[in-house]
MARVO-153286 format. One record per residue (C-alpha): residue in one letter; residue number from 1; x, y, z. Coordinates in steps of 0.5 Angstrom, whole numbers. Layout:
<residu=A; num=NUM; X=X; Y=Y; Z=Z>
...
REM end
This chain:
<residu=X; num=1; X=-91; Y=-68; Z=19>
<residu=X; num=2; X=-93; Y=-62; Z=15>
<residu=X; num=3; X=-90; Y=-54; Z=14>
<residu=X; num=4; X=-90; Y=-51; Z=21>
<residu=X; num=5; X=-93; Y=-44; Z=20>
<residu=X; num=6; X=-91; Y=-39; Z=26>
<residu=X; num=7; X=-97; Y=-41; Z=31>
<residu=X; num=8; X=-94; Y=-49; Z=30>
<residu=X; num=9; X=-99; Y=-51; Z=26>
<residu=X; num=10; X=-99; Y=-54; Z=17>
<residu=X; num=11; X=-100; Y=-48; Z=13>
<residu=X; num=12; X=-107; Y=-49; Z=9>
<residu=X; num=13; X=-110; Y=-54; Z=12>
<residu=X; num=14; X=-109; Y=-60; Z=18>
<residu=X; num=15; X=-107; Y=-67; Z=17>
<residu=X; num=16; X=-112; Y=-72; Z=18>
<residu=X; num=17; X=-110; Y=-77; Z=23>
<residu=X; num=18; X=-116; Y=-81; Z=21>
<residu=X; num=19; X=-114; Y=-82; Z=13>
<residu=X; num=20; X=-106; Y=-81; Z=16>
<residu=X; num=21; X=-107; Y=-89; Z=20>
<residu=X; num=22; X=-112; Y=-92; Z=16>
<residu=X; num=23; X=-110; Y=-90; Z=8>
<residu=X; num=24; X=-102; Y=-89; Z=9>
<residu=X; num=25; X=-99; Y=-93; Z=14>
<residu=X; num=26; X=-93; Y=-94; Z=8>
<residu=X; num=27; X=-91; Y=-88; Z=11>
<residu=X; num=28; X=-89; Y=-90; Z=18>
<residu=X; num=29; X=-87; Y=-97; Z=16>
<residu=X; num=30; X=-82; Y=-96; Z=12>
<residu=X; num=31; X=-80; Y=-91; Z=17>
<residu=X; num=32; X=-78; Y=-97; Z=22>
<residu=X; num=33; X=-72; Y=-98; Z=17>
<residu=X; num=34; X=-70; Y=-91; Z=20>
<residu=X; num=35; X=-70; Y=-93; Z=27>
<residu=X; num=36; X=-65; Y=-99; Z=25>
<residu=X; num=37; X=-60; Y=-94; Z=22>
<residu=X; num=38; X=-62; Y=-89; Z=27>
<residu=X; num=39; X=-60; Y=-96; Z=32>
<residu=X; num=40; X=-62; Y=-93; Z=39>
<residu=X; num=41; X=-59; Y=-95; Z=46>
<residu=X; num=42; X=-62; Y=-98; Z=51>
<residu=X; num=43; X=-63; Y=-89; Z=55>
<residu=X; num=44; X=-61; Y=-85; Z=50>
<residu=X; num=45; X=-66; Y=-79; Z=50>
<residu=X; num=46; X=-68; Y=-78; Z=43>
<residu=X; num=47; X=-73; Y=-73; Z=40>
<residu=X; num=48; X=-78; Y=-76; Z=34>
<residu=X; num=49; X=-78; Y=-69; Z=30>
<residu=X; num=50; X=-85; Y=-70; Z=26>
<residu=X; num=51; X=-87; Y=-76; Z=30>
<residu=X; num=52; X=-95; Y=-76; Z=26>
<residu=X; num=53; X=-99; Y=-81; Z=30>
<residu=X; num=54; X=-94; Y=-83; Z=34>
<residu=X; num=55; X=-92; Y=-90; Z=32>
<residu=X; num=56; X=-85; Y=-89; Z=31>
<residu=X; num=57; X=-84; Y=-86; Z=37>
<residu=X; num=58; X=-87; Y=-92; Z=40>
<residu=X; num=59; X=-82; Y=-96; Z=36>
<residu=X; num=60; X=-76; Y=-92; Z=38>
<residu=X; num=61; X=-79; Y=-93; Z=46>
<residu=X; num=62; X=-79; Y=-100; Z=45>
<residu=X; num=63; X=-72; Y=-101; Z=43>
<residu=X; num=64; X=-70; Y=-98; Z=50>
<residu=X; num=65; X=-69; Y=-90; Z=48>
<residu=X; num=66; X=-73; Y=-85; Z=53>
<residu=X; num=67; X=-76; Y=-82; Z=47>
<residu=X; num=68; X=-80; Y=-75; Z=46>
<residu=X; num=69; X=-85; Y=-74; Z=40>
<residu=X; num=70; X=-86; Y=-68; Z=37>
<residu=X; num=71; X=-90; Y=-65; Z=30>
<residu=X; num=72; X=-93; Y=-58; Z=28>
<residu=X; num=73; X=-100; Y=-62; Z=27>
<residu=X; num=74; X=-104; Y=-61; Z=33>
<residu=X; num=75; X=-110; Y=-67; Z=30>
<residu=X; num=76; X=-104; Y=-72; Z=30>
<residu=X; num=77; X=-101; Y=-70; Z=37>
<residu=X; num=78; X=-108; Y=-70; Z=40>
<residu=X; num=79; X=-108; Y=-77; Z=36>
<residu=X; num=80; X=-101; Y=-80; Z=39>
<residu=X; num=81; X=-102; Y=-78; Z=46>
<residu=X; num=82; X=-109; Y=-82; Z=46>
<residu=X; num=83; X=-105; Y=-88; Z=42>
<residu=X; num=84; X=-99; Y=-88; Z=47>
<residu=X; num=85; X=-101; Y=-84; Z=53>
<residu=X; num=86; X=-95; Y=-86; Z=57>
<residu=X; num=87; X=-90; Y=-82; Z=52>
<residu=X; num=88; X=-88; Y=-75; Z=52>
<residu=X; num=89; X=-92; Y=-71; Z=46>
<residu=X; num=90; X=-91; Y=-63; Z=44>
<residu=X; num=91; X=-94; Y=-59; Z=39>
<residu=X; num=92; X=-88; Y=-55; Z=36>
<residu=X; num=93; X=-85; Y=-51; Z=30>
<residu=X; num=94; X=-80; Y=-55; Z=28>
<residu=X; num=95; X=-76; Y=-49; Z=27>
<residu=X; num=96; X=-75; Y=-47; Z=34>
<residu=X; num=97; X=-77; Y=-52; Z=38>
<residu=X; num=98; X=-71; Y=-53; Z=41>
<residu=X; num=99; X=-73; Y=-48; Z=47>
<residu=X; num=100; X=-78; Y=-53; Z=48>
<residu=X; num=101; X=-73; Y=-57; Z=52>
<residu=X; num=102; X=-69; Y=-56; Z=58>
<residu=X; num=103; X=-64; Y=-62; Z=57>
<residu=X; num=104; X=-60; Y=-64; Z=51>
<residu=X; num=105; X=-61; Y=-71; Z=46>
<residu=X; num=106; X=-57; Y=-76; Z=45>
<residu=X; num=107; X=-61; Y=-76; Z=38>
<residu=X; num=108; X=-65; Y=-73; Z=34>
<residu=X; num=109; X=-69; Y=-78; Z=28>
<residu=X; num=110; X=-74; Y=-76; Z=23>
<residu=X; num=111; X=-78; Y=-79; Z=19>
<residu=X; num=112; X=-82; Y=-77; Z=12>
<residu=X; num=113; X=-83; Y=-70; Z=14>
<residu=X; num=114; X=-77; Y=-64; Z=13>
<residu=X; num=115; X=-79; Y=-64; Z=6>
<residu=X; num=116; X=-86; Y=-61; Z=8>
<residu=X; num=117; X=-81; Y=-54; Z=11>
<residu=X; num=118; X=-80; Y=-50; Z=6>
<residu=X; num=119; X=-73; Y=-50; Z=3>
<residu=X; num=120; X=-73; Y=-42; Z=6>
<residu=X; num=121; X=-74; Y=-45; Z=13>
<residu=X; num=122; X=-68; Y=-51; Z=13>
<residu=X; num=123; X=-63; Y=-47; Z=16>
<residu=X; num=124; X=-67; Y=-46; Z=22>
<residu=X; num=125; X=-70; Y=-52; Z=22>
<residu=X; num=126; X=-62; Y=-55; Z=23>
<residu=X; num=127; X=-59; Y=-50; Z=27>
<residu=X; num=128; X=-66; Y=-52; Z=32>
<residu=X; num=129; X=-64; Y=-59; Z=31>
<residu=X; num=130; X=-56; Y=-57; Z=33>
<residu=X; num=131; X=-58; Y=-53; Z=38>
<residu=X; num=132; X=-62; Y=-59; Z=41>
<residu=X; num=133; X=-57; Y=-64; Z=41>
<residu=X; num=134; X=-51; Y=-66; Z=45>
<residu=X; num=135; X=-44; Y=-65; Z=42>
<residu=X; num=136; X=-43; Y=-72; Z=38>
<residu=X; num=137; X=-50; Y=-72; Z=38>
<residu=X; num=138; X=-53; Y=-76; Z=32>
<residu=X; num=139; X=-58; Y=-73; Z=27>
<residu=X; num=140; X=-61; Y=-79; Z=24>
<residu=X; num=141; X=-67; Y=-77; Z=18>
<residu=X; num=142; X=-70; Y=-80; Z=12>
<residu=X; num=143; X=-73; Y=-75; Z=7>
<residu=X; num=144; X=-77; Y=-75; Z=-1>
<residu=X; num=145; X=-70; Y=-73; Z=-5>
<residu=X; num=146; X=-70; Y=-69; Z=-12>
<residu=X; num=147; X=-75; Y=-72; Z=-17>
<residu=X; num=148; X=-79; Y=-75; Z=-11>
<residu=X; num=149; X=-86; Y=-77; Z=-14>
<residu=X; num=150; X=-83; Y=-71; Z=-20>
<residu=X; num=151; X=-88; Y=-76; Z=-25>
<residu=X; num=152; X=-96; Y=-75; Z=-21>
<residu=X; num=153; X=-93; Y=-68; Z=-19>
<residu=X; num=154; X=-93; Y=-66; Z=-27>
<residu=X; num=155; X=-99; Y=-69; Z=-28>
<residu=X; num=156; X=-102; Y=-65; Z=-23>
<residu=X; num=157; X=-99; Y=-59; Z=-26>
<residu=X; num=158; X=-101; Y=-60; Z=-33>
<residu=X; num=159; X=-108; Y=-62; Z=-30>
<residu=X; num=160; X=-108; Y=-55; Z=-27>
<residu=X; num=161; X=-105; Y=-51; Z=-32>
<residu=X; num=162; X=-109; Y=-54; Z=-38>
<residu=X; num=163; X=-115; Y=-50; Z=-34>
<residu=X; num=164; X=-111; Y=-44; Z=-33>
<residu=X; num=165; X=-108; Y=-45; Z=-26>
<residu=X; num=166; X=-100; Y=-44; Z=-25>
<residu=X; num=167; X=-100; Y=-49; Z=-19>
<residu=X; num=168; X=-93; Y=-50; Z=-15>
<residu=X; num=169; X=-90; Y=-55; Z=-10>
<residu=X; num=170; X=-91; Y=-56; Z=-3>
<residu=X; num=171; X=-85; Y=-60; Z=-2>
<residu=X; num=172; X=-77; Y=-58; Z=-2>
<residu=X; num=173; X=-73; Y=-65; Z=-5>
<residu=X; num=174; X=-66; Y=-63; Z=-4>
<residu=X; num=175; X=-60; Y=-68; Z=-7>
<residu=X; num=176; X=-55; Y=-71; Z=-3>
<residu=X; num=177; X=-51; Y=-65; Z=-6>
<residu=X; num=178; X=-55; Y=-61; Z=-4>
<residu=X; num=179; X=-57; Y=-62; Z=3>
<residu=X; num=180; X=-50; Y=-65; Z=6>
<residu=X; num=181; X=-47; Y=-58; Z=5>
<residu=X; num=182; X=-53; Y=-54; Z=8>
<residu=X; num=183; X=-52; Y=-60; Z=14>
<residu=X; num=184; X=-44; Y=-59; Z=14>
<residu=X; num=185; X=-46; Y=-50; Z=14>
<residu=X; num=186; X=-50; Y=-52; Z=21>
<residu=X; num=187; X=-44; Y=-55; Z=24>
<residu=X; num=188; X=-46; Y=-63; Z=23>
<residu=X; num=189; X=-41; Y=-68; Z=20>
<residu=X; num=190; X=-44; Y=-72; Z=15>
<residu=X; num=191; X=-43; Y=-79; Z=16>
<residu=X; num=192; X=-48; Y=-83; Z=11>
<residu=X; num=193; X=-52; Y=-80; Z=6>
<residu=X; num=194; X=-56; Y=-84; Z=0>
<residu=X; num=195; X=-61; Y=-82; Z=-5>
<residu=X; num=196; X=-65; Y=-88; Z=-7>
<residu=X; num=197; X=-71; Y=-90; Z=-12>
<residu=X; num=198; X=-77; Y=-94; Z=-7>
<residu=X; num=199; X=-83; Y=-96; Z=-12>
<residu=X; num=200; X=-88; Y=-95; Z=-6>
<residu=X; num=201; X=-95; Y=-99; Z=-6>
<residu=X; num=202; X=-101; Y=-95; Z=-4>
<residu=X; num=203; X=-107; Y=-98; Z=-1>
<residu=X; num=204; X=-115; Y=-98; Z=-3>
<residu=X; num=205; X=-114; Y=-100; Z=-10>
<residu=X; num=206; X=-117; Y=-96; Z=-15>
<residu=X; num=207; X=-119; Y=-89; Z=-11>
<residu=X; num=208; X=-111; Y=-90; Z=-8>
<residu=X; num=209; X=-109; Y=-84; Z=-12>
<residu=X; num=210; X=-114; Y=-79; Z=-11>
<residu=X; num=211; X=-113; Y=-82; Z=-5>
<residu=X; num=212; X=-106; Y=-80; Z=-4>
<residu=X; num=213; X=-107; Y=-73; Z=-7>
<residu=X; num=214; X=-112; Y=-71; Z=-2>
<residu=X; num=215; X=-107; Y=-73; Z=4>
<residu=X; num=216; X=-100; Y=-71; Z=2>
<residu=X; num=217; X=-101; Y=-66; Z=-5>
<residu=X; num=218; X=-107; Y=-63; Z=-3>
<residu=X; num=219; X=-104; Y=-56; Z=-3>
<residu=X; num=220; X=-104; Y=-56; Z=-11>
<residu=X; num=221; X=-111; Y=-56; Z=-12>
<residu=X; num=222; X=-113; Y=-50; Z=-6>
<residu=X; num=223; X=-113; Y=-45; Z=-10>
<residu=X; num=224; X=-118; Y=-49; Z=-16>
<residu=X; num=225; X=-125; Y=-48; Z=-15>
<residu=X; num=226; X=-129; Y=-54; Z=-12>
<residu=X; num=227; X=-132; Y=-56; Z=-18>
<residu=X; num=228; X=-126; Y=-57; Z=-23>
<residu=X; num=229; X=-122; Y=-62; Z=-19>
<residu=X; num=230; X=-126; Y=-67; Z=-20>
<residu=X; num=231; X=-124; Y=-66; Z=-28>
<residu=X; num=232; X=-117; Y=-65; Z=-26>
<residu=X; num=233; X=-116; Y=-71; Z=-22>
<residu=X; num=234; X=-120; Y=-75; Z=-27>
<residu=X; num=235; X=-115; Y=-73; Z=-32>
<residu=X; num=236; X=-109; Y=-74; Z=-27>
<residu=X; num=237; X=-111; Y=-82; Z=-27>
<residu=X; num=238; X=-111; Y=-82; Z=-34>
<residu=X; num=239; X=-104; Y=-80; Z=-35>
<residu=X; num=240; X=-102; Y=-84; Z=-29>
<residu=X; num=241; X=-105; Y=-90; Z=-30>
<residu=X; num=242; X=-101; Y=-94; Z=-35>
<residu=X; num=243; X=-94; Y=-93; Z=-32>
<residu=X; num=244; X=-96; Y=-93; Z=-25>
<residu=X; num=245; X=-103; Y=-97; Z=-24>
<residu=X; num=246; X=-101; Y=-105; Z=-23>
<residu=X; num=247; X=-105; Y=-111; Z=-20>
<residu=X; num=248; X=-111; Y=-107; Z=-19>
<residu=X; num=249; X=-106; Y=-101; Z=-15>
<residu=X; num=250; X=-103; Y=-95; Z=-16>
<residu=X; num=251; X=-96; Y=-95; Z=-14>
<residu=X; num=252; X=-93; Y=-88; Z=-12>
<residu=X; num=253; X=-85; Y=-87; Z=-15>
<residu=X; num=254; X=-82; Y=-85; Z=-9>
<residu=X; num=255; X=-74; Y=-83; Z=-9>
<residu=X; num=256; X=-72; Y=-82; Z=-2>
<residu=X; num=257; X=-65; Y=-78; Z=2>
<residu=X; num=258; X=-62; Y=-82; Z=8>
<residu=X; num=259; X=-58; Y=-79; Z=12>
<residu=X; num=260; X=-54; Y=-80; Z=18>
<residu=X; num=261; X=-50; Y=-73; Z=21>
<residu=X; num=262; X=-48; Y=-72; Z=28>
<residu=X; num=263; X=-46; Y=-65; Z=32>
<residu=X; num=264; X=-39; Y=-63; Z=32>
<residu=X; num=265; X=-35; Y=-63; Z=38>
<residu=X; num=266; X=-32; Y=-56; Z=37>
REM end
């Protein structure tokens, strides 16, 4: 769940385990159509690359896979190992976790988190998860696709720069176009990919998308000082408000890449 930096922690701050469970379980519960199309069997060894909280990794488990977490945030591992201390956690970069691990998988599942490694860092990243599977291995992921929440994050940009504040994205949302190649470079067969819109709810009413900036776009606003945020997301809400605040709830323009690759044999 984050941008590793080379120490295996997210650059800029660490995920808050506490908002992450409590404010945000969208995430990992529409996760749980992943691990249907990653459709893990009874002993297969699969590796939950950026398992958060760990709630997928137990939903993988639960289906009969030996399953092993791993994420770059230390506060989320440390959270997972309290919730499910009977499954393996490791606190790795996932662009060279791959000698992590003695004994290859049979499948490597990821949920919401490629996106946050930074578009430089993504063949790493593949030839890590390569590296950790077994020929005929399955690299099963979802990931924000282009234009993903594109709407909050050009009213957070013009926001900032009606102050004088040039701000960028943290994230990378690739194409199918784009991203089946650099799967394909890394020595994968692309079996499935999709790029989908999924309108997704967020929770606590009003305060939902301050809410959602303080978690998942955070980085926009570093560089600002404290005392103009306020302004900014006031103005933020503003904008948004009449496209995407219905029934009482803000809700979020996702658009999502799925996939499905495996190793090639040769």
């Amino acid at each position: 769940m984050g941008t590793p930096n080379p120490n295996g922690e997210r650059d800029g701050r660490e995920w808050s385990a506490d908002a992450y469970d409590a404010d945000h379980a969208f995430v990992y519960e529409y996760g749980e159509g992943v691990v249907d199309l990653l459709a893990p069997e009874q002993g297969e060894r699969v590796l939950d690359l950026g398992c958060g909280t760990g709630h997928l990794t137990e939903t993988i488990a639960e289906r009969g896979a030996s399953v092993v977490g791993l994420d770059a945030s230390a506060e989320m591992i440390e959270r997972a190992r309290k919730s499910y201390p009977d499954r393996r956690f490791v606190h790795a970069d996932a662009r060279s976790f791959d000698a992590e691990f003695d004994e290859p998988f049979d499948a490597v599942f990821s949920n919401a988190a490629l996106h946050w490694v930074p578009e430089a860092d993504h063949d790493a990243l593949l030839a890590s998860v390569r590296n950790a599977l077994r020929p005929g291995g399955r690299f099963v992921a979802e990931l924000g696709g282009v234009g993903n929440v594109e709407p909050f994050a050009a009213a957070i940009r013009s926001a900032c720069a009606a102050r004088g504040y040039d701000v960028e994205s943290p994230w990378y949302f690739p194409s199918v176009g784009e991203y089946a190649p650099r799967l394909e470079e890394e020595g994968f067969e692309v079996r499935h990919a999709t790029l989908f819109d999924r309108p997704t709810a967020l929770d606590d009413g009003e305060a939902g998308l301050r809410n959602w900036i303080g978690m998942f776009a955070a980085e926009f606003l570093e560089s600002i000082p404290v005392e103009e945020r306020e302004e900014i997301l006031d103005y933020v809400e503003e904008e948004l408000r009449g496209a995407y605040f219905r029934e009482g709830r803000w809700v979020a323009p996702y658009r999502r890449l799925r996939f499905v690759s495996v190793r090639a044999r040769r």
